[in-house]
Each structure stands twice: as C-alpha cells, then as structure tokens.
C-alpha positions in Angstrom: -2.0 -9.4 -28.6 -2.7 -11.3 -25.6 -0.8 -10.0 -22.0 0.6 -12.4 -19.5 0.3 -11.8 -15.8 2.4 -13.1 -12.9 1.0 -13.6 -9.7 3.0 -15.9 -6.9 1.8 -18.3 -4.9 2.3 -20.8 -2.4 4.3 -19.1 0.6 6.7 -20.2 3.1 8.0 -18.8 6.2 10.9 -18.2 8.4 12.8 -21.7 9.0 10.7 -23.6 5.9 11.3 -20.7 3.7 14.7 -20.6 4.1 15.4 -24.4 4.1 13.8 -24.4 1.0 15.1 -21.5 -0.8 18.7 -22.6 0.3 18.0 -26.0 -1.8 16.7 -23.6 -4.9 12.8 -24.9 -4.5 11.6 -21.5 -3.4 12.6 -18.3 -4.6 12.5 -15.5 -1.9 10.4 -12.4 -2.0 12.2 -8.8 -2.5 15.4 -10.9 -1.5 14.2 -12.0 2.1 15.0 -15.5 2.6 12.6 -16.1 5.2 9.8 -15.8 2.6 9.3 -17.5 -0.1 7.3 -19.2 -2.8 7.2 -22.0 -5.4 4.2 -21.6 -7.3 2.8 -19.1 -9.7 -0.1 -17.9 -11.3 0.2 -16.7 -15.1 -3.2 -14.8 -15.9 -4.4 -13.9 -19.0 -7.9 -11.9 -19.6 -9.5 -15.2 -20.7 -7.8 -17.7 -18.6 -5.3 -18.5 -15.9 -3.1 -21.6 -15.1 -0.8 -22.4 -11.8 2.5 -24.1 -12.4 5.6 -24.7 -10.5 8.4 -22.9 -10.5 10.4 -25.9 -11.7 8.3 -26.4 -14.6 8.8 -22.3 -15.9 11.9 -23.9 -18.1 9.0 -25.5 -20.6 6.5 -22.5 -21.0 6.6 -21.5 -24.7 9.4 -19.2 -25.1 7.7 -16.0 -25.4 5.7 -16.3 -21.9 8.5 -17.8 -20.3 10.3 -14.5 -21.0 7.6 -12.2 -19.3 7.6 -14.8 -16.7 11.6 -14.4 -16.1 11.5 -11.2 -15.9 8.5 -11.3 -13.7 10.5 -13.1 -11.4 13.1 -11.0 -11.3 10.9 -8.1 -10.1 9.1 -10.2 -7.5 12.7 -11.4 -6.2 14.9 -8.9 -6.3 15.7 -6.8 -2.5 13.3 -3.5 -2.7 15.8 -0.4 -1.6 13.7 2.4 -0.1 15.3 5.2 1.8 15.0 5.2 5.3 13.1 2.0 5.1 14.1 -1.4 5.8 11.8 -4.6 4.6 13.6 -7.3 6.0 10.8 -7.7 9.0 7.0 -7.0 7.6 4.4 -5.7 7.6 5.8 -1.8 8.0 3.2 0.2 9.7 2.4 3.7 8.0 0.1 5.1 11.3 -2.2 7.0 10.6 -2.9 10.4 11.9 -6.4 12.4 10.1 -6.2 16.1 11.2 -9.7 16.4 10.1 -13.1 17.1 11.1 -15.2 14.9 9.3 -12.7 11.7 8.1 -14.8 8.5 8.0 -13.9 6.9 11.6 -11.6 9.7 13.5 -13.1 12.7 12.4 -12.5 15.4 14.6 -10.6 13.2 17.3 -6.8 15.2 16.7 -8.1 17.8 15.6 -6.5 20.3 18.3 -2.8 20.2 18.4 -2.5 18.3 21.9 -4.4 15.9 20.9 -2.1 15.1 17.4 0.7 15.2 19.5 -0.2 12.4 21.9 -1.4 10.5 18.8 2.1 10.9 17.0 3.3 9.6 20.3 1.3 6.7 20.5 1.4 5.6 17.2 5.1 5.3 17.7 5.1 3.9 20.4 2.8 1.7 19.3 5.2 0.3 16.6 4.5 2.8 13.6 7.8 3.2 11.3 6.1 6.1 9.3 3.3 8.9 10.4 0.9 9.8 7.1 -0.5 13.4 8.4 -3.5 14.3 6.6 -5.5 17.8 6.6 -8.3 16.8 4.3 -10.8 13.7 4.4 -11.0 11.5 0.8 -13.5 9.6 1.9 -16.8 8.6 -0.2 -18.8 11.8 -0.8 -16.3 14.3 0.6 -15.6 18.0 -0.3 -13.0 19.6 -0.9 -10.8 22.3 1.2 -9.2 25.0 -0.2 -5.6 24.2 0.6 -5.0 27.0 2.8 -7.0 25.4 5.1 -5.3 22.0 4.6 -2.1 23.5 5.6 -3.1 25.5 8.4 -4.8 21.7 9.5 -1.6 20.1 8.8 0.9 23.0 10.1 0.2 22.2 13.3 2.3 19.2 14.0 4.9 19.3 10.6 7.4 21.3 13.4 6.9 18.7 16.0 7.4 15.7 13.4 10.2 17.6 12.8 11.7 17.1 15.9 10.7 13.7 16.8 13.2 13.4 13.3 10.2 10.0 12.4 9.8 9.1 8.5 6.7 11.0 7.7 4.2 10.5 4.8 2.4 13.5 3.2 -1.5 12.6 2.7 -2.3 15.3 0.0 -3.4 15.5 -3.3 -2.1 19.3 -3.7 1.3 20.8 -5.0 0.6 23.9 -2.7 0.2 21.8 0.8 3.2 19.4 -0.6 5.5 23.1 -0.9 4.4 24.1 2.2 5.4 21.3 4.1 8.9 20.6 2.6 10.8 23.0 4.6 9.7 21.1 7.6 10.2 17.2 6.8 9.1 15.0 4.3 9.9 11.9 3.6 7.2 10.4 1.5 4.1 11.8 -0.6 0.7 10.0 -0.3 -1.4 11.7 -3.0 -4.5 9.5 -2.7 -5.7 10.6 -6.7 -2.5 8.7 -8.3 -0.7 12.3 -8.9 -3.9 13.2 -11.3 -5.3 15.6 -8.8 -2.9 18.4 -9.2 -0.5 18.9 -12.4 1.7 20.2 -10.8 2.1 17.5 -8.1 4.6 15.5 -11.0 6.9 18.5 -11.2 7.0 18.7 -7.5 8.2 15.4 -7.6 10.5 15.6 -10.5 12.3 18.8 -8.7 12.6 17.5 -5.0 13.2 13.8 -5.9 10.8 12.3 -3.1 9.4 9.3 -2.5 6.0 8.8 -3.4 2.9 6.5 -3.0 1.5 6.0 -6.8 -2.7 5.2 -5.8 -5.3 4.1 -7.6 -8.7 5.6 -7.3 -11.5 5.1 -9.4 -13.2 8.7 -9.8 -13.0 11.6 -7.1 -14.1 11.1 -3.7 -17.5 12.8 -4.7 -18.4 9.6 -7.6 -16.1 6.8 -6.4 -18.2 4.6 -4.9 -21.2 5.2 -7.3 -21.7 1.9 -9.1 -17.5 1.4 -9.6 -17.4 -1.2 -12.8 -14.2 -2.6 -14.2 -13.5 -5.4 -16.8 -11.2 -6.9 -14.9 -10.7 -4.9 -11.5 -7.6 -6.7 -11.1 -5.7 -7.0 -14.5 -7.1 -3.1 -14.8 -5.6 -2.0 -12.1 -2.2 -3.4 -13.1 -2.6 -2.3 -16.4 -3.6 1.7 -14.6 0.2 0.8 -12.8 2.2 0.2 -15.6 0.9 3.0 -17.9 0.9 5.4 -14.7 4.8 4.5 -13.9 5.5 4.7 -18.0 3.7 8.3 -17.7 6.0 9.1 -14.6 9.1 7.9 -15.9 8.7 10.1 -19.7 8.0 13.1 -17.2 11.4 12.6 -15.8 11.2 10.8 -12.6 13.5 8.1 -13.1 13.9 6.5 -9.6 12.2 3.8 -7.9 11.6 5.2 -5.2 7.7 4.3 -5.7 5.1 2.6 -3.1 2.3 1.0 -4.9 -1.6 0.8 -3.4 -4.3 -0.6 -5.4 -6.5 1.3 -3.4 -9.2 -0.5 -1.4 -12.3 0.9 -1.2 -11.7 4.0 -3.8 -13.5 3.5 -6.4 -14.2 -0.2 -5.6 -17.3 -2.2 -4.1 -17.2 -5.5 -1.8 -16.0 -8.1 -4.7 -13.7 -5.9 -6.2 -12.0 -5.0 -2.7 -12.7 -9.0 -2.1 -10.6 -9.8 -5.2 -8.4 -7.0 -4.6 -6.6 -8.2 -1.5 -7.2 -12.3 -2.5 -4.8 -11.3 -5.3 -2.7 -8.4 -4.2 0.6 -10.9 -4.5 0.1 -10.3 -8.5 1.6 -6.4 -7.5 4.8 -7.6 -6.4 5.8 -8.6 -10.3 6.2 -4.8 -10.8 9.0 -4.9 -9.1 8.1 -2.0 -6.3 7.2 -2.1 -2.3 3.3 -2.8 -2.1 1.2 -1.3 0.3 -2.5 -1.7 1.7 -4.9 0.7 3.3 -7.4 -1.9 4.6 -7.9 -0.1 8.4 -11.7 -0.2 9.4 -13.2 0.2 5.8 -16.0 -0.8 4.8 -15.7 -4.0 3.2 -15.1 -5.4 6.3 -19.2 -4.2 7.6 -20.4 -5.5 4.1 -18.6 -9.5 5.6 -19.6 -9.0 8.9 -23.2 -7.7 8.7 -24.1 -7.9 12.2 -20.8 -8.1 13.8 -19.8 -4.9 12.9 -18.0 -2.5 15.0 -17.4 1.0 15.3 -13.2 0.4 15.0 -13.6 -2.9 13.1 -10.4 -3.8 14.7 -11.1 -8.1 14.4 -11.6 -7.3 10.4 -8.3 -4.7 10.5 -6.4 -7.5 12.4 -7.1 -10.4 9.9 -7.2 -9.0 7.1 -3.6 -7.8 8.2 -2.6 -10.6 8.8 -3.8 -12.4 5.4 -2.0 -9.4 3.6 1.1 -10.0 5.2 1.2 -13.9 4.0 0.8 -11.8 0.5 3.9 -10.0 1.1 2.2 -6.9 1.2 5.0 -4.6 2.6 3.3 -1.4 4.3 -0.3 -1.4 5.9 -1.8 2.1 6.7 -3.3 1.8 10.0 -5.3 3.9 12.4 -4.7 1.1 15.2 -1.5 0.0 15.5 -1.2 -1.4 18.7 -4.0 -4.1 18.3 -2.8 -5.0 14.7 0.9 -5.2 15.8 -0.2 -7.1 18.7 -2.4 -9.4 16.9 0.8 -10.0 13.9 3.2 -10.8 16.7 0.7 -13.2 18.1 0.5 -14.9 14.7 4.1 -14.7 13.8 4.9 -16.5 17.3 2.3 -19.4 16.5 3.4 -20.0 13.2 6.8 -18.6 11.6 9.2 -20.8 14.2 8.0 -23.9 12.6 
C-alpha cells in the first residue's frame, strides 16, 4: 500500500503571514499567526506533487484524509512545559563537559569554567542548557557512567540554583537517576532511547520530557558509508514506529522533541536533504529541533572556507531552519547565531 507524506511549503512571516492567515489563504504553523504557509508537498516513495492549500478539497478522498489530518498536526499550538514557541528559534546552549567532544573538548572541563559558560550561554539568549558528560561524536568510546556523572555532577547543583530549563545529554538510565534529584527538565538521549532499556521505564516512571533522536548506528559505525532508501521518508517512517513503540510502553504524553539527527549516521547529501526538507517533521504533530552547530557538513560546502567554529555555516543554516519552522536549535554559539537571527528578522519579518 502506498504512504502519503506531507511536507509544507511556501512560508510567510510576521505582518504577511498574518494578513493572510486572517483572510483563510495561509494556515499558521503550531498556531502562530505570524507564520504561515499556503503550499504543500505530498510525497510518495515514487513521486511527489505541490499543490495549494485551496485545491486539498479535490485530492481523492483517501489522500485528502491523510492530508487533513496532516494539517492538523502541522497547525495545531505545540504545548511544552516550561517552553513557549510563540517567538523562534529556541536556543538549547550547549555545554560538553568533556575531554575529547568534536569542537570543545576539554574547554569546561573544570567546574569554573562550566560555570561561566552556563552563565554566558544565558546571557547569551539560551532558553535551555543540554549538560553533557560523554562525547557521541563519530568514532567515540564509551565511559562507564560513573564517570559520566562525576563529569556531569559538577554543575547539576549550580543549574539548580540558577532554577534554568535544563536538558540531560545521556544515553544511560544510571546518569538520568543520578541527576533527577537535582533538576531536570528534559532528556537528550542522542541513541533514540535504544541505548539503555531501561531509559523507557525511566521515562514512563518520572513522566519527563524527552528528545526522541535518530541515529544511524553507534557513534563507533555511524558515519561508515550511512545508506538509506530514502533518508528522508526513512527517517519519518523510524519516527512514527519509534513514538508507536513509546506510546504501547506506556508513555502517553506529548511531551516529545523530535531531531532527525544531522550528521549521525548521515553523510553530506543526506544532511543536505535532511535540513532542505525538515518542514515534512512538523506533520507529526511535535516541536522539531536541529543540531546543525559547527558539524561537518558545513566543511564538506565550504572546502576551503572552513573554520575552526564554522560560525558563518552555524549562522545560515540557522537561519534557513528557522524559515522551516524548526523550533529548537542546539548551539555551542549562541551569541553570534542570536545576533545574526535578530539581524535577519529586523531586515525581513516587518515587511
């Protein structure tokens, strides 16, 4: 049986967007009125076609169906606690307690140094902190998770007391125990809750929030010749049957950040076609997020204007995410992608 996609299309912003949605020719993104669209995408394995919104009324009953309810997910306002979407991108800021992660390795290692990072990154505009003790980048080892949580114990009292949303970047039960009695407000377990089996009853028991990932792989094969037959329509597919998985287990609220995962398990064209597309997402009907922050697709476009921070690729590639819709970026510089978003927004979104 052949499976319909959704993706939208053809966005408006701020004054436009709401002019337009106000005479029904736009429909607004997770209920924000100040973004829009009027086209979409419906994608089969074997072919796609873009059509109005006006014209969904004469698709053949059966796809118009999908479609509807589609639309319903893309459209309806996304509830999240202690997060509001109403003015995007969110910024999850990243802070890598870690000795060897791929571009801050070793650089808060010490507590000082975390602190005055929290600090900055909130300063900086981060809504959420995503503390990490262990590095998942291409080739690397594990830790035992004793050592994670000694890593990651260093700042959980201080985050504590700086009462910020924090994110959990851990694929084990044992560091995710550990650190509840501190604060937690959201779990980002980077192997899609496969990692650990008992990371689902962890969930299931304390009710959390959580970031549902895809990764191709472990961090140790990942990036060794990644093939898909469709890395986009695959990926969906790894969504839905993940979130069917997670609702049988007992977790039944939707309370659930989705992140395709660039550059796990994916080389340059499927990362390429990754974040071109990553408005198809939104049809799920939960918050989307991207972690697109000096990785290395943005090396494999620039070739010889590449840069140690790869803040000009971080910045655009922001930016282009956020005329997607994405909701949360995970980035290590805030400061230069907030400033380079505000930039943007005051250019373009008053017209």
């Amino acid at each position: 049986m052949q499976k319909y996609y959704t993706r939208v299309c053809n966005f408006y912003y701020n004054k436009i967007s709401r002019e337009k949605v106000k005479k029904k020719i736009s429909l607004p993104i997770s209920g924000n009125k100040s973004f829009s669209f009027d086209t979409i995408e419906i994608i089969t394995r074997t072919n796609k076609k873009k059509i109005n919104i006006s014209s969904i009324k004469n698709l053949p009953s059966k796809i118009r169906k999908k479609v509807l309810i589609d639309i319903n997910n893309i459209s309806k306002p996304k509830k999240f606690p202690k997060l509001k979407f109403d003015n995007l991108p969110i910024f999850m800021g990243i802070l890598n307690i870690t000795p060897d992660s791929f571009s801050d390795g070793g650089k808060f290692i010490e507590k000082i140094s975390a602190k005055k990072q929290i600090n900055k990154l909130i300063v900086d505009g981060a809504k959420i902190i995503d503390v990490g003790g262990e590095s998942t980048r291409p080739g690397s080892k594990e830790i035992p998770q004793t050592k994670e949580w000694l890593r990651i114990h260093k700042v959980m009292s201080y985050l504590k007391s700086k009462n910020f949303f924090v994110s959990l970047d851990t694929r084990k039960s044992f560091v995710m125990k550990k650190a509840l009695k501190y604060k937690l407000d959201l779990i980002n377990d980077v192997s899609g809750l496969s990692y650990d089996k008992e990371t689902i009853n962890f969930l299931k028991k304390t009710k959390l929030p959580f970031v549902l990932n895809h990764m191709k792989g472990n961090t140790k094969t990942m990036q060794k010749n990644p093939r898909y037959n469709n890395v986009l329509l695959d990926i969906y597919d790894y969504f839905e049957n993940k979130l069917r998985l997670i609702r049988k287990s007992g977790i039944k609220h939707d309370h659930i950040i989705l992140d395709p995962g660039v550059g796990f398990g994916k080389n340059m064209k499927h990362n390429i076609t990754l974040i071109n597309n990553i408005s198809i997402f939104h049809s799920i009907g939960l918050p989307v997020m991207l972690g697109i922050s000096r990785k290395r697709f943005i090396k494999d476009i620039s070739g010889k204007n590449d840069s140690k921070q790869r803040i000009g690729g971080t910045v655009s590639s922001s930016i282009f995410s956020m005329l997607q819709g994405v909701q949360i970026l995970r980035i290590h510089d805030v400061n230069e992608v907030n400033q380079g978003i505000k930039v943007f927004k005051k250019l373009n979104f008053n017209k």
